[in-house]
DRENDO-1510 file (C-alpha; in Angstrom, 1 decimal, always signed):
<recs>
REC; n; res; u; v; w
REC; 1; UNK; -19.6; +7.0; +24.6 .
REC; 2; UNK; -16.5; +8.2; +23.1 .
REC; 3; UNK; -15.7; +10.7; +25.2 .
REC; 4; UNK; -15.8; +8.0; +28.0 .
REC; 5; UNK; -13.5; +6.2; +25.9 .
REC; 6; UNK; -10.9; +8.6; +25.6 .
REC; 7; UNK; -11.3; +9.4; +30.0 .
REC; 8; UNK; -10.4; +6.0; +30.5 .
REC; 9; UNK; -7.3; +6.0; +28.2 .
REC; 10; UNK; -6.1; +9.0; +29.6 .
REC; 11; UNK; -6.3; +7.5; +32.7 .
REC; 12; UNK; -4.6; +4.6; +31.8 .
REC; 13; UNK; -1.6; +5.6; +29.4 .
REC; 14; UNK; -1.6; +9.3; +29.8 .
REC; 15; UNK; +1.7; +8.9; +27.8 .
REC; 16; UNK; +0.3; +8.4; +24.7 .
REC; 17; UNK; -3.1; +9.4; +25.4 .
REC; 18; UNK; -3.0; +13.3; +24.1 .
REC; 19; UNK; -1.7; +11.9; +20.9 .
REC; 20; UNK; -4.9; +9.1; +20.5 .
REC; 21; UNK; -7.3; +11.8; +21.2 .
REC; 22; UNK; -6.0; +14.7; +18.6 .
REC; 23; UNK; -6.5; +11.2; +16.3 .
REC; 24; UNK; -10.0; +10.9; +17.2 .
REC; 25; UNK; -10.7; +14.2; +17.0 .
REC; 26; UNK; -9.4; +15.4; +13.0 .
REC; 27; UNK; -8.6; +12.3; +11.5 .
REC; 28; UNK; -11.9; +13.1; +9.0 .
REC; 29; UNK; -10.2; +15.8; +7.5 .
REC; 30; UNK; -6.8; +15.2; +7.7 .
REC; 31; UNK; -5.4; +15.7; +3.7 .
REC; 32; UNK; -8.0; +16.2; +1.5 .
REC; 33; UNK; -7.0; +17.7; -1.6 .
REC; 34; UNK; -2.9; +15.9; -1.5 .
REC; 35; UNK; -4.2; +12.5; -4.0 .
REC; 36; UNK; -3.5; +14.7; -7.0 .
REC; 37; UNK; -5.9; +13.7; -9.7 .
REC; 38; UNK; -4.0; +11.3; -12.7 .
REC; 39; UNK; -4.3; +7.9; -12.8 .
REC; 40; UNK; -1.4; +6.5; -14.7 .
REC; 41; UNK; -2.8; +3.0; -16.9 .
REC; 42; UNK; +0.1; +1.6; -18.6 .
REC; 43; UNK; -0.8; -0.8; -21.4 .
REC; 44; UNK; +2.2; -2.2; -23.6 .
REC; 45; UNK; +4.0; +0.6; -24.5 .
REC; 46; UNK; +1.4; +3.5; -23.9 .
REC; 47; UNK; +0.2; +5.3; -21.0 .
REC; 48; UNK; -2.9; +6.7; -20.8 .
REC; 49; UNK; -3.6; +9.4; -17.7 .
REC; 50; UNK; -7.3; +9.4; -16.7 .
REC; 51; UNK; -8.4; +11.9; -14.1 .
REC; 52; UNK; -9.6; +10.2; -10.6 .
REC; 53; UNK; -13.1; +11.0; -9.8 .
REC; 54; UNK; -14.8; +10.6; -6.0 .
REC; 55; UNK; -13.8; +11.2; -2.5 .
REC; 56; UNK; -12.2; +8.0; -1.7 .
REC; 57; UNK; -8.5; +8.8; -1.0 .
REC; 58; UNK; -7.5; +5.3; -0.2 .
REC; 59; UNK; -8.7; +3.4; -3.1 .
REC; 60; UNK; -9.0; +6.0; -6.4 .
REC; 61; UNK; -11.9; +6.1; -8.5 .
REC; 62; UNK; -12.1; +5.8; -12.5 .
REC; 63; UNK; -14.9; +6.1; -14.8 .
REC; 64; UNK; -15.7; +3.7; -17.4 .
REC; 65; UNK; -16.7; +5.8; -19.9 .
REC; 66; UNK; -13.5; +7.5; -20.2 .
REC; 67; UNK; -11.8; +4.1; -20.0 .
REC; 68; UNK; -13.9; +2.7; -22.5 .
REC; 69; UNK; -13.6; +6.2; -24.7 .
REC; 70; UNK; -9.7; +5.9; -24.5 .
REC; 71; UNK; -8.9; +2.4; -24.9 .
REC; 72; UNK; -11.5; +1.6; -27.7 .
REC; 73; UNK; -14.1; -0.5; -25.9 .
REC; 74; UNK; -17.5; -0.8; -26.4 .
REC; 75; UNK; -19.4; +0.4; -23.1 .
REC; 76; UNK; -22.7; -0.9; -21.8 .
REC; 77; UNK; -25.5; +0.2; -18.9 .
REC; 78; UNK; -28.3; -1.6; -18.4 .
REC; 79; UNK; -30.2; +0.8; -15.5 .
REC; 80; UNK; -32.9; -2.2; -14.8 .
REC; 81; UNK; -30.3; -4.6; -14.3 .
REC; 82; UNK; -27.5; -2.8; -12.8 .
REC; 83; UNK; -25.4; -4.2; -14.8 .
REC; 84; UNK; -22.7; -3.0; -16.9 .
REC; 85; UNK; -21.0; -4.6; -20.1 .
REC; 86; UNK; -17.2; -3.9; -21.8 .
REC; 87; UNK; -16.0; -5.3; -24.6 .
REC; 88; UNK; -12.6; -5.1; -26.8 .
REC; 89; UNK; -14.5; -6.1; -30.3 .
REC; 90; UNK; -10.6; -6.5; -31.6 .
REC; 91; UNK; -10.1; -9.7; -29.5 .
REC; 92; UNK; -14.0; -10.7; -28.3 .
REC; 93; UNK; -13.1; -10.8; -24.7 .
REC; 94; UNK; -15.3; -9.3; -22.3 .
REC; 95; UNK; -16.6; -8.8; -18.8 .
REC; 96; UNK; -20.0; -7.6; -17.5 .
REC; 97; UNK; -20.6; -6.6; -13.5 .
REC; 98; UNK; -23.1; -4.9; -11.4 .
REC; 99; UNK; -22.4; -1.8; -9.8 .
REC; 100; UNK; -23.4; -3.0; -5.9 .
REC; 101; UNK; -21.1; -5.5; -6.6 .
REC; 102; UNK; -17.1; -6.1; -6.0 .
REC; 103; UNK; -17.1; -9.2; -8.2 .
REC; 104; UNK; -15.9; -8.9; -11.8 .
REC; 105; UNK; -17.1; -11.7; -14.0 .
REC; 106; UNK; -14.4; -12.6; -17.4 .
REC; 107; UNK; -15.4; -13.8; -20.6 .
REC; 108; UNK; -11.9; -14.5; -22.4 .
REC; 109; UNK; -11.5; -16.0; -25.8 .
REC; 110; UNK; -8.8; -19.0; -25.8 .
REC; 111; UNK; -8.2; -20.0; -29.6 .
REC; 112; UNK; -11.3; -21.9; -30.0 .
REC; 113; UNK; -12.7; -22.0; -27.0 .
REC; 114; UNK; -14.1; -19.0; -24.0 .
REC; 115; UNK; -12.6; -19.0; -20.5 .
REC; 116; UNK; -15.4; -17.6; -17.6 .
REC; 117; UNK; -14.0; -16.2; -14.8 .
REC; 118; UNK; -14.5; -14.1; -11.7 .
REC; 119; UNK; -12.4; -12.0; -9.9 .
REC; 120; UNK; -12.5; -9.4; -7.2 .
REC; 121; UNK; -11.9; -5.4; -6.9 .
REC; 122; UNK; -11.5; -4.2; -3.6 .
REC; 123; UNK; -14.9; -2.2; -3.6 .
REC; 124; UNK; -18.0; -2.2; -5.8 .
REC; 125; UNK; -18.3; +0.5; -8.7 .
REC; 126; UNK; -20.5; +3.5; -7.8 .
REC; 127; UNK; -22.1; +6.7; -9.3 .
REC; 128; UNK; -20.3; +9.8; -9.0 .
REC; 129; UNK; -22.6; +12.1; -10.1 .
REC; 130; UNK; -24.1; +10.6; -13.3 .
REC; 131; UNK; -20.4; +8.8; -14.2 .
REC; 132; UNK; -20.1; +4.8; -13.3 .
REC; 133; UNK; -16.6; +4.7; -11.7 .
REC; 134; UNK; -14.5; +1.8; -10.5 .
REC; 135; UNK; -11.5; +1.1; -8.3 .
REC; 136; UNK; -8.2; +1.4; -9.8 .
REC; 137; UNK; -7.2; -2.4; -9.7 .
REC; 138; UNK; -10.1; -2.9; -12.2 .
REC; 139; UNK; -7.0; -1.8; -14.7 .
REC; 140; UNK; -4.8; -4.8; -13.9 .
REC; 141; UNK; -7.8; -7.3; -12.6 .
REC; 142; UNK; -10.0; -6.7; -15.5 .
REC; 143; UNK; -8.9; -4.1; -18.5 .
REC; 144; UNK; -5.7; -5.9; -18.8 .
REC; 145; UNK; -7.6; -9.6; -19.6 .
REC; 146; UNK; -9.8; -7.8; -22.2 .
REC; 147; UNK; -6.5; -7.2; -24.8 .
REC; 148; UNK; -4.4; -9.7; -23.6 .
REC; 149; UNK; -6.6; -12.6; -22.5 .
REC; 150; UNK; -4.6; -13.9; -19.3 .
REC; 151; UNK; -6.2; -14.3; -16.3 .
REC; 152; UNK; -4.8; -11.6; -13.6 .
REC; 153; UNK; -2.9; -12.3; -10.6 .
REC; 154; UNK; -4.9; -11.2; -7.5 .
REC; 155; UNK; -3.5; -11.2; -3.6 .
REC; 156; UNK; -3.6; -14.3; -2.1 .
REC; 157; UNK; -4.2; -14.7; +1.8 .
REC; 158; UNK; -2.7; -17.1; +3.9 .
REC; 159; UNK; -5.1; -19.6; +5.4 .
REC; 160; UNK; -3.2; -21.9; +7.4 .
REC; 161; UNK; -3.8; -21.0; +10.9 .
REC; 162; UNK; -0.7; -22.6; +12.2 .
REC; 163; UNK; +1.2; -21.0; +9.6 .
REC; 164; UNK; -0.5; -17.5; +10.6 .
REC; 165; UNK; +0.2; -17.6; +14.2 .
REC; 166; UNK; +4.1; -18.0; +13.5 .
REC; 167; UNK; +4.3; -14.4; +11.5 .
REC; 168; UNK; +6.2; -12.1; +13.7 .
REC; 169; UNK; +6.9; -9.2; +11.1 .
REC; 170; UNK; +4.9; -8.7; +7.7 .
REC; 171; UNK; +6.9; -7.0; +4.7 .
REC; 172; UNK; +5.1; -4.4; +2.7 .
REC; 173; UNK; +7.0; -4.1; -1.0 .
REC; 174; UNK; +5.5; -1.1; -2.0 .
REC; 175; UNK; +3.5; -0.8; -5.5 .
REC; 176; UNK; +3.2; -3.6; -7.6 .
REC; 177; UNK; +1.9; -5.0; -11.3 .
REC; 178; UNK; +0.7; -1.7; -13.4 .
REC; 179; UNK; +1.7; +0.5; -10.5 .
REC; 180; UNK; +5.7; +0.6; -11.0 .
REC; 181; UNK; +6.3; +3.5; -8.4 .
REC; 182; UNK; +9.2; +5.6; -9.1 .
REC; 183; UNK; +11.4; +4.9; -12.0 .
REC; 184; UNK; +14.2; +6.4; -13.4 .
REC; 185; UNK; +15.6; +5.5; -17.2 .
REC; 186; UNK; +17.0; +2.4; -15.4 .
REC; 187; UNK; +14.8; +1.1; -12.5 .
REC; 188; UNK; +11.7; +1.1; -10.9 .
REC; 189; UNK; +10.1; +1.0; -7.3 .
REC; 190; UNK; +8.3; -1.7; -7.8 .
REC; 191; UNK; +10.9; -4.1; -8.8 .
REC; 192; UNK; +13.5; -3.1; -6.6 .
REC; 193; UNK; +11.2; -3.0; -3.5 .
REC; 194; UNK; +9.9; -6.4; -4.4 .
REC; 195; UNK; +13.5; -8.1; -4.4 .
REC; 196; UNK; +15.0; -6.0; -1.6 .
REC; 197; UNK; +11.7; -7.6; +0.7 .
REC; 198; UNK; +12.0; -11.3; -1.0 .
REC; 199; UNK; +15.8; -11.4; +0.3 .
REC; 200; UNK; +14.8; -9.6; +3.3 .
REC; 201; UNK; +12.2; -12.4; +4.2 .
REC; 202; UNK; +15.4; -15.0; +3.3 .
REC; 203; UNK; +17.6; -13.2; +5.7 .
REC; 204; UNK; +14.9; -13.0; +8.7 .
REC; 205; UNK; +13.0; -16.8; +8.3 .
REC; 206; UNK; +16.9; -18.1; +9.1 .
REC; 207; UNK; +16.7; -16.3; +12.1 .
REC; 208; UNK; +14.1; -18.0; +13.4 .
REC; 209; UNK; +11.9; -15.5; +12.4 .
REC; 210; UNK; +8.2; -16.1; +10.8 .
REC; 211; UNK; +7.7; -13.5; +8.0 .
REC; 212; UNK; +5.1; -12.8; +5.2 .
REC; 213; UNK; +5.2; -10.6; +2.4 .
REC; 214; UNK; +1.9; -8.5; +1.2 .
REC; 215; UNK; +2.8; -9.3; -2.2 .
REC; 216; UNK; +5.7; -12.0; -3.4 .
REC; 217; UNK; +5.3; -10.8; -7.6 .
REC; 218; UNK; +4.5; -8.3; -9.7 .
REC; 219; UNK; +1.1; -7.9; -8.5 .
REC; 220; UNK; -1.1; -4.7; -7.8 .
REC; 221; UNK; -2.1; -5.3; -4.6 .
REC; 222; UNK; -5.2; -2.3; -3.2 .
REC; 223; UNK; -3.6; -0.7; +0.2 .
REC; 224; UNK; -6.6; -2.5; +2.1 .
REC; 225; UNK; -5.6; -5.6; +1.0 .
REC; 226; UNK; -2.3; -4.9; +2.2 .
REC; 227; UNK; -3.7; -4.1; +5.6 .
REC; 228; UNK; -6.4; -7.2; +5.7 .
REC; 229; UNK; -3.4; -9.7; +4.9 .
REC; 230; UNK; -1.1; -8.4; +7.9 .
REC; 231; UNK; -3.8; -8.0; +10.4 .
REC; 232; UNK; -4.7; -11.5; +9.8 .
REC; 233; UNK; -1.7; -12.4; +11.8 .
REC; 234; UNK; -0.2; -11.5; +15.3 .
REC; 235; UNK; +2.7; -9.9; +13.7 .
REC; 236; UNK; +4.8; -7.5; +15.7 .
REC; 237; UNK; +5.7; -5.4; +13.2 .
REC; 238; UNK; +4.8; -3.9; +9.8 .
REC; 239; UNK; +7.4; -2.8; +8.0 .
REC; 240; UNK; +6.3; -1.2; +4.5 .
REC; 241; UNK; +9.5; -0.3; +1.6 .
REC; 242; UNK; +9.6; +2.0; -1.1 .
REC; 243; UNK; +12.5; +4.1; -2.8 .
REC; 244; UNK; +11.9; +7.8; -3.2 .
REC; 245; UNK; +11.4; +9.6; -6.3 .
REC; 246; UNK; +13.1; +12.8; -7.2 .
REC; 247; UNK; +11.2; +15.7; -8.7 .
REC; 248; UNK; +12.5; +18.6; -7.7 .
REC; 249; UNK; +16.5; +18.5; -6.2 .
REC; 250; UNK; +18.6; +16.1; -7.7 .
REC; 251; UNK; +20.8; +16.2; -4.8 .
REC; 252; UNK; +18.6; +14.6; -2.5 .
REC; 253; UNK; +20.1; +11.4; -1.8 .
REC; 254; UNK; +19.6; +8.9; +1.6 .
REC; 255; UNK; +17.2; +6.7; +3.4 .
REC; 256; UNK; +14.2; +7.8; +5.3 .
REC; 257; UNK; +11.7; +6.4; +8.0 .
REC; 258; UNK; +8.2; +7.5; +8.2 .
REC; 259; UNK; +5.9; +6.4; +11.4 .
REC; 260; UNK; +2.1; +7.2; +11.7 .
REC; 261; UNK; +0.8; +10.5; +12.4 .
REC; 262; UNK; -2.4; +12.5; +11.4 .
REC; 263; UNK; -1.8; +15.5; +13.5 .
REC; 264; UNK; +2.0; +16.4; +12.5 .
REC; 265; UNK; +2.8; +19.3; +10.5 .
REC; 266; UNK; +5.7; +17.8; +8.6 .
REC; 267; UNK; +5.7; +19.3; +5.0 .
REC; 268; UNK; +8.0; +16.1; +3.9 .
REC; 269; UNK; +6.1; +13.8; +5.4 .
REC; 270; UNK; +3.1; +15.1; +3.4 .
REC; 271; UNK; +4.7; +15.4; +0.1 .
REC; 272; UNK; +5.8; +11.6; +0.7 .
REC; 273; UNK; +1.9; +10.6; +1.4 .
REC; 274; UNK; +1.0; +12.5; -1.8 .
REC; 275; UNK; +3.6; +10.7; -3.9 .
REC; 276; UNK; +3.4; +7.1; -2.7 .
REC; 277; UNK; -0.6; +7.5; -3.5 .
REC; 278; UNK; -1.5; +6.5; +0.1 .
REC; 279; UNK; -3.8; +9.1; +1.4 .
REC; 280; UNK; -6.2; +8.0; +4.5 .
REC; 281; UNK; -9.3; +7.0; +3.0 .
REC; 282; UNK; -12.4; +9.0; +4.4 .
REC; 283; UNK; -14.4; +6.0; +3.7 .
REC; 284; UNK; -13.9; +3.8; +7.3 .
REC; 285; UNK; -16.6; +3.1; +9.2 .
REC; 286; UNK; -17.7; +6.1; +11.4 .
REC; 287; UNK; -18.5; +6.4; +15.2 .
REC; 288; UNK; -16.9; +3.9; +17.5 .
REC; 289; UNK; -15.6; +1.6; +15.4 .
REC; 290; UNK; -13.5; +4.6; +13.7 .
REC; 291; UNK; -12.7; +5.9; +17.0 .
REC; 292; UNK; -11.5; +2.6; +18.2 .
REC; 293; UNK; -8.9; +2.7; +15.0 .
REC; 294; UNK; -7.6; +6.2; +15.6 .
REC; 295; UNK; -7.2; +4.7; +19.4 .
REC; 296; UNK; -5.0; +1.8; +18.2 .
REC; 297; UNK; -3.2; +3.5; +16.3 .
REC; 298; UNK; -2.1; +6.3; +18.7 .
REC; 299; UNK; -1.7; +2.9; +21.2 .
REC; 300; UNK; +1.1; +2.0; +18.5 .
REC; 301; UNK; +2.9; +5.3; +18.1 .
REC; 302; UNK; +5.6; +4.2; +21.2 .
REC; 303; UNK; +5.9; +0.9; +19.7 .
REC; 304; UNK; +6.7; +2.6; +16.6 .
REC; 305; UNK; +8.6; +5.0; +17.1 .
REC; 306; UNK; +11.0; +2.5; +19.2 .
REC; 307; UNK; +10.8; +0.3; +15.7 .
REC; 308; UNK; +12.2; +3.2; +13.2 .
REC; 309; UNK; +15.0; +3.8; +16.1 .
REC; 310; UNK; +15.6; +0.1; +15.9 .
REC; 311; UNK; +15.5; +0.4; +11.7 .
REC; 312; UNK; +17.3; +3.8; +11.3 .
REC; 313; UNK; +20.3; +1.9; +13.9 .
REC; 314; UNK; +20.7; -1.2; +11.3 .
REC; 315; UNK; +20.2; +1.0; +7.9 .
REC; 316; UNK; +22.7; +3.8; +8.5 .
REC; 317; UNK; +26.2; +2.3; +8.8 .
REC; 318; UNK; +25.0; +1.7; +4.7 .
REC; 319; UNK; +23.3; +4.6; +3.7 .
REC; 320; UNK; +23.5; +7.9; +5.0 .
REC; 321; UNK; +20.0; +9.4; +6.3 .
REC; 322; UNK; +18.6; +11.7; +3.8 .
REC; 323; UNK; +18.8; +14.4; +6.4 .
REC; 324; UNK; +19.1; +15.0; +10.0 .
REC; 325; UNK; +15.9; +14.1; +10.7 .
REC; 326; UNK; +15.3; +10.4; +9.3 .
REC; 327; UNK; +12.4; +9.6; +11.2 .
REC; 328; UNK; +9.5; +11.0; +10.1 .
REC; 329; UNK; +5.7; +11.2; +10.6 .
REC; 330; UNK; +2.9; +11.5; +8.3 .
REC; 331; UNK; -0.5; +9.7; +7.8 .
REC; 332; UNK; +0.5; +7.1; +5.0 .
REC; 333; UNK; -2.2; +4.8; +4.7 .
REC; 334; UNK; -0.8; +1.4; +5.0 .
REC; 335; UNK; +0.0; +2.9; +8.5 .
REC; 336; UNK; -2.8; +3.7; +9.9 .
REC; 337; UNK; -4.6; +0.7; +8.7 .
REC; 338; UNK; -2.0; -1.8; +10.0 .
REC; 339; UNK; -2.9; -3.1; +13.7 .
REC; 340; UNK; +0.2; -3.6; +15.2 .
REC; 341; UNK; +3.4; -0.9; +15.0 .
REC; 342; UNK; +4.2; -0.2; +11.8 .
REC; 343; UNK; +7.3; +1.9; +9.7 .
REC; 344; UNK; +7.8; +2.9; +6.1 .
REC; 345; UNK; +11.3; +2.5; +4.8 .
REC; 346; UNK; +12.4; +4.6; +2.0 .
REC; 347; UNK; +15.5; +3.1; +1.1 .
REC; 348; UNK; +17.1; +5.4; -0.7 .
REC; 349; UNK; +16.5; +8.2; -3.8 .
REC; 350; UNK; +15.6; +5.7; -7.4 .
REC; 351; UNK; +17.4; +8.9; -9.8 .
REC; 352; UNK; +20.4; +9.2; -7.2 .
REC; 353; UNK; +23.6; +6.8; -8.6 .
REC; 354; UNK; +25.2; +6.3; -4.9 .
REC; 355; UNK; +21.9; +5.0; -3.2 .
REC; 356; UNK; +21.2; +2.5; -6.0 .
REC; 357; UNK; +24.5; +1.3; -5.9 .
REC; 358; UNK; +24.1; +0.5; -2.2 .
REC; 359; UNK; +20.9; -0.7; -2.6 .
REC; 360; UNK; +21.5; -3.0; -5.6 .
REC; 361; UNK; +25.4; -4.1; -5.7 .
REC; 362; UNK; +25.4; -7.4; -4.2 .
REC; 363; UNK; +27.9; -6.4; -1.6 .
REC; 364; UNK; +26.3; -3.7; -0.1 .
REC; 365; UNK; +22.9; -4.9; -0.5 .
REC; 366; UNK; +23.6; -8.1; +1.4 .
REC; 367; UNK; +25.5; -6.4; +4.3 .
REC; 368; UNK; +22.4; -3.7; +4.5 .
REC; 369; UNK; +19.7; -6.4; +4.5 .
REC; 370; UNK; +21.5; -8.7; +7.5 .
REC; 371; UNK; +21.7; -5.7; +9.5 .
REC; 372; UNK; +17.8; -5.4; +9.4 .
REC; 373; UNK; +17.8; -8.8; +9.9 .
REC; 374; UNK; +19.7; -9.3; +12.5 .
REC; 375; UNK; +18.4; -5.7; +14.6 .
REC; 376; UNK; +14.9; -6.9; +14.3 .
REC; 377; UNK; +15.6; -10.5; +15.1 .
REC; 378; UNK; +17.3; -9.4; +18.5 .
REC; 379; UNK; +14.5; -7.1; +19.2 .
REC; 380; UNK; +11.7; -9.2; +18.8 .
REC; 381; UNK; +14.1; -11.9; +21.1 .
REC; 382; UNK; +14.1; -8.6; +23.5 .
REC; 383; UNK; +10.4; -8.5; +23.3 .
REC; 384; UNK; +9.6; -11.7; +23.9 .
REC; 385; UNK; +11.7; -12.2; +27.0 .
REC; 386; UNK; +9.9; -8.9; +28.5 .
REC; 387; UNK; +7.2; -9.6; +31.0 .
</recs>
């Protein structure tokens, strides 16, 4: 069946067609080994690193046990039940769950009284080997509660269909809540992304232009969350932002644009996926329902491709590309799990003075972010008046 498939593409848009088919045929085993394996759990003023466990790229696995060994909780299996128990004795809050489950039930102390409360990880825990292992929001949705006793943020989708139908471009603020992305000894990804979209969003909505951010807070908000709230909505274009880190040449300095690919062999590209934590997750649905996504997304490459030219145009009178090649390709998850075209921005280098000071002075922030505004504006305009 999916070889018939992949005739009548050909047939049909032989220009992108060669590129949907290489999808089909080694996105399974695309990146393997580039997640790294630290998971970074900052609580207060300490971090703790605990090593991620599974074969889920997109959405990391941790294991209670060393969570509950590190961070002094009392850890509880009950095999019969599937159910597990963790509790911070030091406050009495606790939460119990069952390991086919997604739902996370809360049992907070409030002076006198006990709050009950559920909330929601973006997959069930699950055995590797003989460890019980969760997803990594469980950190922010459900450690976090146990030593401070707030209840957690978690996404919120949009359920207003009139409101939904009006979203032409979604904006992706990379990271969020206990994931703070890049930092430096003055700033970090997380917060500088989040206020770069929020005025981005401004800029566009007074064009006319309906827009919806994946997260409008500090919030840690799963990748396929991300992708569930912008497929939701007939948007036109997915536009993801980050700022780059800088490990190895201090001289690095510029933005960058990254489209989807899984067959390119671009060394940065892949360094960039293994950075931003967004590896494709090996964990879709198989057969023709994971052909069908590799098919729409090589449909989208044009589309794009044509979107970073339309970005990398309305960025670079500001800030200088980080190279001659600004446009980049490399299988970032948010990407590839995004239904309409889709770009990741990376603004500029967080440990490099000049880019932050284009990026963050009021001046040269404002001119950089009605120049996106205004290029996307007139192409979606463009795009609309096409037959």
């Amino acid at each position: 069946m999916i070889g018939s498939i992949l005739h009548r593409i050909a047939a049909a848009r032989p220009r992108f067609a060669a590129t949907a088919i290489a999808f089909v045929l080694v996105s399974t085993n695309v990146l393997a080994n580039l997640e790294g394996d630290q998971w970074l759990f900052r609580l207060d003023t300490q971090t703790y690193r605990f090593k991620r466990e599974g074969n889920v790229r997109g959405t990391p696995l941790v294991c209670l046990p060393e969570i509950a060994q590190k961070l002094g909780l009392k850890f509880e299996y009950n095999p019969r039940e599937f159910e597990f128990l963790l509790i911070n004795t030091k406050t009495s809050n606790s939460l119990r769950a069952r390991s086919y489950s997604n739902n996370v039930i809360l049992n907070l102390k409030k002076g006198k009284d006990r709050e009950r409360l559920v909330v929601q990880l973006s997959r069930s825990p699950e055995f590797v080997g003989d460890k019980l292992c969760v997803p990594i929001e469980f950190g922010d949705r459900a450690i976090k509660p146990l030593f401070n006793s707030k209840i957690p943020d978690t996404p919120v989708y949009v359920t207003d269909e009139r409101r939904l139908s009006s979203i032409k471009v979604i904006i992706d603020p990379g990271h969020g809540g206990n994931d703070i992305g890049a930092s430096s000894h003055l700033h970090n990804e997380e917060q500088i992304v989040l206020n770069f979209a929020k005025d981005l969003k401004k800029a566009l909505e007074k064009k006319g232009v309906g827009t919806l951010l994946t997260r409008d807070r500090s919030i840690f908000t799963t990748l396929s969350e991300r992708a569930r709230m912008a497929n939701q909505s007939p948007a036109k274009l997915f536009l993801s932002i980050h700022v780059n880190a800088q490990d190895t040449d201090s001289n690095l300095s510029g933005f960058e644009l990254y489209i989807l690919s899984l067959v390119g062999d671009d060394a940065a590209g892949r360094a960039a996926v293994a950075r931003e934590q967004q590896m494709i997750p090996n964990d879709l649905p198989e057969g023709f329902e994971k052909a069908a996504a590799d098919l729409r997304a090589g449909a989208n490459f044009e589309s794009s491709l044509k979107w970073a030219e339309t970005i990398r145009g309305a960025v670079k009178p500001f800030i200088p590309p980080s190279s001659s090649r600004p446009i980049r390709m490399a299988p970032f998850y948010v990407l590839y799990a995004a239904q309409m075209p889709a770009v990741l921005l990376e603004l500029g280098y967080i440990k490099q003075l000049e880019d932050m000071n284009r990026i963050l002075a009021p001046d040269s922030r404002s001119k950089i972010i009605e120049s996106l505004a205004k290029s996307i504006a007139k192409k979606l305009q463009v795009e609309s008046a096409s037959p």
